[in-house]
C-alpha positions in Angstrom: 28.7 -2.9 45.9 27.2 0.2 47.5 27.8 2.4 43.7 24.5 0.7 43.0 22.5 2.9 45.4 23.6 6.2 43.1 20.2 4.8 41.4 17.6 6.5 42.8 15.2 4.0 42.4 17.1 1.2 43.3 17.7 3.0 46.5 14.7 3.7 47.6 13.4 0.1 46.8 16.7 -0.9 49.0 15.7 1.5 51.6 12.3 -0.2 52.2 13.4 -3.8 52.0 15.8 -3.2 54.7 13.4 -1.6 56.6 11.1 -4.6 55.9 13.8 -6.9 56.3 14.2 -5.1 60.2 10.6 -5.6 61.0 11.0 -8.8 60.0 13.5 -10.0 62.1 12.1 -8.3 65.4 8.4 -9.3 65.1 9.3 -13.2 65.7 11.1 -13.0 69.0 9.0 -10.1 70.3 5.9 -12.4 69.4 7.3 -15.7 70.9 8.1 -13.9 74.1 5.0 -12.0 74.2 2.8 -14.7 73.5 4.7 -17.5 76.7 4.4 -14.7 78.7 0.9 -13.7 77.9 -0.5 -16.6 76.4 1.0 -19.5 78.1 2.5 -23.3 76.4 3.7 -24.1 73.5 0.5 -25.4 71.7 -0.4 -21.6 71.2 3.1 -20.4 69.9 2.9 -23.0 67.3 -0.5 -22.2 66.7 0.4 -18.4 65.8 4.3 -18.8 64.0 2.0 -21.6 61.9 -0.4 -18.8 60.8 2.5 -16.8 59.9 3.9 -19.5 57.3 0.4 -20.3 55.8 -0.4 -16.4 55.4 3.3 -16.2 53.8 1.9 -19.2 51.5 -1.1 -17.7 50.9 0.4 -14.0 50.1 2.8 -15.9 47.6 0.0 -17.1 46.3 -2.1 -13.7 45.7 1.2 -12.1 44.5 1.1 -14.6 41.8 -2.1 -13.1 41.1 -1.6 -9.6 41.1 2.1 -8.3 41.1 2.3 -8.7 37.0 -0.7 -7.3 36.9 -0.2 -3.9 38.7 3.0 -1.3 39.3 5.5 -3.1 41.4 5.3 0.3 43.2 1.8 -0.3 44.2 2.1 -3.7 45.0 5.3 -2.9 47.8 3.2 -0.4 48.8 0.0 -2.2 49.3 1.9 -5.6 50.8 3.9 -3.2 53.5 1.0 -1.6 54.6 -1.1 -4.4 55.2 1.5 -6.0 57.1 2.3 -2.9 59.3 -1.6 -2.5 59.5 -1.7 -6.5 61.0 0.7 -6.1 63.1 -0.7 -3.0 65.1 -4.0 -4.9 64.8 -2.1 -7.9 66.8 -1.3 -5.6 69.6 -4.6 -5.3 70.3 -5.6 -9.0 70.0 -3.6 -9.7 72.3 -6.4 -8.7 74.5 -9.1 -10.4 72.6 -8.1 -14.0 72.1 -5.8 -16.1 70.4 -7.9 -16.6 67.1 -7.5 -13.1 66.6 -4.0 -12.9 67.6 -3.9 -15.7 64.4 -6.2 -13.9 62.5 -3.7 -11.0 62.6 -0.6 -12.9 62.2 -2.2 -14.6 59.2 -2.8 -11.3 57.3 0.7 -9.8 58.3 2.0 -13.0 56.5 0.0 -12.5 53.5 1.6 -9.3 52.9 5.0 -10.9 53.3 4.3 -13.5 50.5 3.3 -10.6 48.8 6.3 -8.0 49.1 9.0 -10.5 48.8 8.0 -12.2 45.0 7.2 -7.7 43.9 10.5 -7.2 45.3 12.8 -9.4 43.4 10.8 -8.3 40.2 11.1 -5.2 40.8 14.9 -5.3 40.6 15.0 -7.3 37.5 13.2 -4.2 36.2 14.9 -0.9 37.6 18.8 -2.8 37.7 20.6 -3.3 34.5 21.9 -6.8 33.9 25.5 -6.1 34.6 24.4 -5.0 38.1 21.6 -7.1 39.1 24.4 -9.7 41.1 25.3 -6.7 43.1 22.1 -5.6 43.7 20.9 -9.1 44.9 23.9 -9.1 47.0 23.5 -5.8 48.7 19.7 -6.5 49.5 21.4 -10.4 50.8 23.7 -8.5 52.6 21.2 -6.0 54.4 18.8 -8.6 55.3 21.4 -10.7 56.9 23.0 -7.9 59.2 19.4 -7.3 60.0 18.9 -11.1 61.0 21.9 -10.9 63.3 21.6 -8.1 65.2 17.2 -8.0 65.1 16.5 -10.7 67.5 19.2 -9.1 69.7 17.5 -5.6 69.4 14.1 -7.5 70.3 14.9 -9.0 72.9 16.3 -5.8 74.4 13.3 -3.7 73.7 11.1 -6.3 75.1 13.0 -6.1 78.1 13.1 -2.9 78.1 9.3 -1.3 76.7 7.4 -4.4 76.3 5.8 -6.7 74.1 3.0 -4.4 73.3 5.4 -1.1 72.3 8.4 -3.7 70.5 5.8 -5.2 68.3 4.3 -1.9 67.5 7.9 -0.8 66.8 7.6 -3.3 63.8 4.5 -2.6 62.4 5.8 1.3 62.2 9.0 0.0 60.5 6.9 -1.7 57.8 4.7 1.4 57.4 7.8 3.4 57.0 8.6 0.5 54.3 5.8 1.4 52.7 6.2 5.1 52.4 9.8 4.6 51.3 7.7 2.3 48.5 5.3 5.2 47.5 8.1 7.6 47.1 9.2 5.3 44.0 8.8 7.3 40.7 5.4 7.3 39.3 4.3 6.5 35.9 5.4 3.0 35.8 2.7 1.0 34.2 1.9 -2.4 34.7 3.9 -5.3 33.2 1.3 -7.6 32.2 -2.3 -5.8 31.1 -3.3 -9.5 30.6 -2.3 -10.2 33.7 -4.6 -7.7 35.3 -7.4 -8.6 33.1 -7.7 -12.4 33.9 -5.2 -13.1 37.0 -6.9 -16.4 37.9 -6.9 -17.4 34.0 -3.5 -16.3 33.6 -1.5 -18.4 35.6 -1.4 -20.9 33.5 0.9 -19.4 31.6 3.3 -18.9 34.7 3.5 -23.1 34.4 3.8 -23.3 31.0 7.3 -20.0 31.2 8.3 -22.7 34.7 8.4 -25.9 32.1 10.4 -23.9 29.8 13.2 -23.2 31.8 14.4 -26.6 33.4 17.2 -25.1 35.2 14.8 -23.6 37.4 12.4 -27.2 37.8 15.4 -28.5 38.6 16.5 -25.6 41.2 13.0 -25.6 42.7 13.2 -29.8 43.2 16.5 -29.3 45.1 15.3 -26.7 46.8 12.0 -28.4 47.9 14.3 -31.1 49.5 16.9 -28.5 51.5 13.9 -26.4 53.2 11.9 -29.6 53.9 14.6 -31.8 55.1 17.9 -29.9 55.4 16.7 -26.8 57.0 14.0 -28.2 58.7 15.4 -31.5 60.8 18.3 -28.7 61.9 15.5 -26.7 63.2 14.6 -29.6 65.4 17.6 -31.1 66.6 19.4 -28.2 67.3 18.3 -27.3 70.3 18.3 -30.8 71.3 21.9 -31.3 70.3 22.7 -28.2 72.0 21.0 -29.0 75.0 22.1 -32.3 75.6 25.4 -32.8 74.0 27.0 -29.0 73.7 25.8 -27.1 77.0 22.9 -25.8 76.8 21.1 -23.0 74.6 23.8 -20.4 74.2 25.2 -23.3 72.0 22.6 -22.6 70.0 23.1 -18.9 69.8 26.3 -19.1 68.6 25.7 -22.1 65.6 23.3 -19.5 64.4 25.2 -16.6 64.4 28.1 -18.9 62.6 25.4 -19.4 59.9 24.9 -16.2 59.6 28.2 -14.8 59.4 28.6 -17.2 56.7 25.4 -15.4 54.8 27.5 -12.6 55.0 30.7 -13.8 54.2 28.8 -15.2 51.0 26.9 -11.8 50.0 30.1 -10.4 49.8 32.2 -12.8 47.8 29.2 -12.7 45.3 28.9 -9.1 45.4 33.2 -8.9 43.8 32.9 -12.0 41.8 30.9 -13.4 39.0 31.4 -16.6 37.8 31.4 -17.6 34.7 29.2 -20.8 35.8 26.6 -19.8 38.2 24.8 -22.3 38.2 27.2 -24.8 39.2 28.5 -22.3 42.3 24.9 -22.4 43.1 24.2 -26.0 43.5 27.4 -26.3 44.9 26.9 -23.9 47.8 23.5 -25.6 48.4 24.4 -28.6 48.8 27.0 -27.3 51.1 24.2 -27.1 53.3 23.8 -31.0 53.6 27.0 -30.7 56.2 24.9 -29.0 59.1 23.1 -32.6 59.7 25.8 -34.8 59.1 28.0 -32.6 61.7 25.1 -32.8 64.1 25.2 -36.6 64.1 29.3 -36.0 65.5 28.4 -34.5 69.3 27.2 -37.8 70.3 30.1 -39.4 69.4 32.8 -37.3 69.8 31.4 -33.9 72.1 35.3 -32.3 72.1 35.2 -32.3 67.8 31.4 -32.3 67.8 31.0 -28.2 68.9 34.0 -27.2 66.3 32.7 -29.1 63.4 28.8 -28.2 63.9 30.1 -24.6 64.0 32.2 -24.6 61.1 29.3 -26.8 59.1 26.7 -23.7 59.8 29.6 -21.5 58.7 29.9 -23.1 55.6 26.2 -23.2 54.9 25.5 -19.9 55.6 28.2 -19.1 53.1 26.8 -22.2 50.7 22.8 -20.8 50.8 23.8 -16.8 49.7 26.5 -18.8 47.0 22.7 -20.2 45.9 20.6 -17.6 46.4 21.9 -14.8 44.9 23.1 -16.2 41.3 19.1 -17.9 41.4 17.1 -14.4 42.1 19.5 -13.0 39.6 19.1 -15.8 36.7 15.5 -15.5 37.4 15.9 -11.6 36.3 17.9 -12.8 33.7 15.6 -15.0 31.7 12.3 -14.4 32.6 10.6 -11.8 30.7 8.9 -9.2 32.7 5.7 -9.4 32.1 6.0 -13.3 34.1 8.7 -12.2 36.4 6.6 -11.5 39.6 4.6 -14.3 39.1 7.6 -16.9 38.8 8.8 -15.4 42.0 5.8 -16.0 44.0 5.7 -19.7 42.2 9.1 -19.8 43.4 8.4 -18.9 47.2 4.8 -20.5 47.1 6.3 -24.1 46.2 9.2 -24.2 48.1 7.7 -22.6 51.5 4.5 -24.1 50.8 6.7 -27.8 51.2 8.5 -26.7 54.3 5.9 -27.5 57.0 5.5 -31.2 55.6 9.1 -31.6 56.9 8.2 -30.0 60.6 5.2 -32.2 60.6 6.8 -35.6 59.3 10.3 -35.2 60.6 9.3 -35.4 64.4 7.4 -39.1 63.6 11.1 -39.9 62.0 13.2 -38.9 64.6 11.3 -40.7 67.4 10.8 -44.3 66.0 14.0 -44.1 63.9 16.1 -42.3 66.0 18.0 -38.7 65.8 21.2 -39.9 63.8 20.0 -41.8 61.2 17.5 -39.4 60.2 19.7 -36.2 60.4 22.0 -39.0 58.7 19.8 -39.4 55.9 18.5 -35.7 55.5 22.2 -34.4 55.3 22.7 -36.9 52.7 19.5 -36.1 50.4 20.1 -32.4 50.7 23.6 -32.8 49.5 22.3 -35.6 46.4 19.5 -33.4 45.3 21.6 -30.5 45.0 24.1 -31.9 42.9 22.1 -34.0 40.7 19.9 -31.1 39.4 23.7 -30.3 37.9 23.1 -33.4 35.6 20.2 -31.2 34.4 20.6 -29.1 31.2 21.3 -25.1 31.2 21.8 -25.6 35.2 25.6 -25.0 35.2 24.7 -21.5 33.4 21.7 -20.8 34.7 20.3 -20.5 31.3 17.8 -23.0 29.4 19.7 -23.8 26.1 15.7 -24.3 24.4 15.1 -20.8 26.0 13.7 -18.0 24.0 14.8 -15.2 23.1 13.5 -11.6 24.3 12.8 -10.3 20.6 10.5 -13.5 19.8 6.7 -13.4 21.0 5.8 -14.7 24.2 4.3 -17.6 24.7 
């Protein structure tokens, strides 16, 4: 897996979406403690982690706009620095008030929306074909280790220097991101000139490449369900679960790092093996996911098999959502034509994040007039359905639309 980096330009990409993917995973612990300790109740921290997730909407958004339209060089660049910008600009909010604290967050998210939909283009482009699963799997792989051992690292530097210095640690790393972004070669010109021309106009024709490929409607539908009622009752109950039934929040700690040892476990299998239906390893590993509610409906019952199977569900999901997501970034790659590629990405993340917080929102309601079991009962079992029956959907065993068409005809 690590031959890839001989490429020079896949290295430095690699370089600055690890240390992206590090400034990512410190700023939201260093900002949660920062702002109870500073800010006080939890009316606030939602307040500010919400601005996040709309600013990530919004940035997916914009890079819909602009990343076909301009150098994937300039657009990392750009998206990092605004971000690292933000996130030095929060430092001093903190001294303000807590709409510019948001207003700060907000624009930080932007430029994640941003980065993350040039990033995955950008691969399709500098990675040949053959190596594209190895590249997704290494840049998986990097942002997983950083997702483990981050929080830890925040939490120690918090302790350590303070909120003011850890989250100004972050905003550094994502100027270095972008740096490492400028240093890409020069010269590269811009996929899409129509794309720069009319961006708003444009877009249209991102929907009309989306209905041609139903592998990915049908990908985006399942995925719509697993981040807005898989991932997101889990989010909810698992601290309650924890809490009440499993002792208490180091519980907690250790069903996420089970999850993600599984992400790793699964970046790795993926990075030695391709299979000659990804698509149905995919769905497959996706609807693995379905297990973490239905084990969480077990500590109630039975508290002594309740802890072993919760752990060994987030295992397996862990394992099930890099079996998913790596095999999807790289079909994307695969049969999008560049000049659309960015934009489908941030359709991708703009859709499915965009659907997430109706989950959070709704999901609460669910859980206190219907109760905790059958809910998590019920989201386990939709996660789990959807992801299986976008399998009855043509061209998603392969990944590949059989009414696709071909690179040497004219785009649409």
């Amino acid at each position: 897996m690590l031959s890839i980096l001989d490429d020079r330009r896949f290295r430095l990409a690699w370089l600055s979406y690890t240390a992206s993917s590090t400034a990512t995973s410190l700023t939201p612990v260093a900002l949660t403690l920062f702002l109870l300790d500073t800010q006080g109740g939890v009316a606030v921290l939602g307040l500010v982690l919400g601005s996040r997730t709309a600013g990530f909407v919004v940035g997916a958004i914009i890079g819909g706009m602009i990343t076909d339209g301009h150098p994937r060089r300039t657009v990392l660049t750009v998206a990092s620095a605004v971000r690292g910008t933000a996130i030095l600009a929060s430092v001093a909010a903190f001294t303000v008030s807590v709409p510019a604290i948001c207003a700060a967050i907000l624009v930080a998210g932007i430029g994640e929306g941003v980065f993350r939909g040039a990033y995955q283009a950008l691969i399709g482009e500098v990675v040949a074909e053959p190596d594209r699963q190895r590249a997704n799997a290494l840049s998986t792989l990097s942002n997983r280790l950083m997702l483990v051992g981050g929080p830890t690292l925040a939490a120690l530097l918090y302790a350590t220097v303070g909120g003011s210095v850890t989250l100004a640690a972050a905003g550094l790393l994502w100027l270095g991101s972008a740096g490492l972004a400028f240093l890409l070669p020069r010269g590269e010109r811009p996929p899409s000139n129509d794309a720069r021309r009319r961006p708003f106009a444009d877009y249209a024709e991102v929907l009309r490449e989306v209905g041609r490929h139903r592998w990915f409607v049908a990908g985006l539908c399942a995925l719509v369900v697993w981040l807005a009622l898989g991932f997101a009752v889990q989010q909810l109950t698992l601290p309650v679960v924890s809490r009440s039934e499993l002792g208490g929040d180091t519980f907690l700690g250790i069903a996420l790092g089970c999850y993600s040892a599984g992400a790793v476990a699964g970046a790795l299998l993926l990075s030695r093996w391709t299979p000659s239906r990804p698509g149905t390893v995919a769905f497959l590993g996706l609807g693995l996911y379905g297990l973490v509610p239905l084990a969480l409906t077990v500590p109630s019952v039975s508290p002594e098999w309740g802890a072993a199977l919760v752990l060994l569900a987030y295992f397996a999901g862990g394992v099930g959502i890099e079996a998913f997501n790596i095999p999807w970034f790289s079909a994307i790659q695969r049969e999008v034509p560049p000049e659309r590629m960015g934009r489908l990405f941030s359709f991708d993340f703009m859709v499915s994040h965009g659907a997430a917080p109706l989950g959070l929102i709704l999901l609460p309601l669910a859980l206190t007039t219907v109760g905790q079991a059958p809910v998590l009962l019920v989201c386990g079992l939709l996660t789990v359905a959807a992801a299986l029956g976008a399998l009855a959907v043509p061209g998603t065993r392969r990944l590949a639309d059989p009414r696709a068409v071909t690179r040497s005809e004219p785009s649409l």
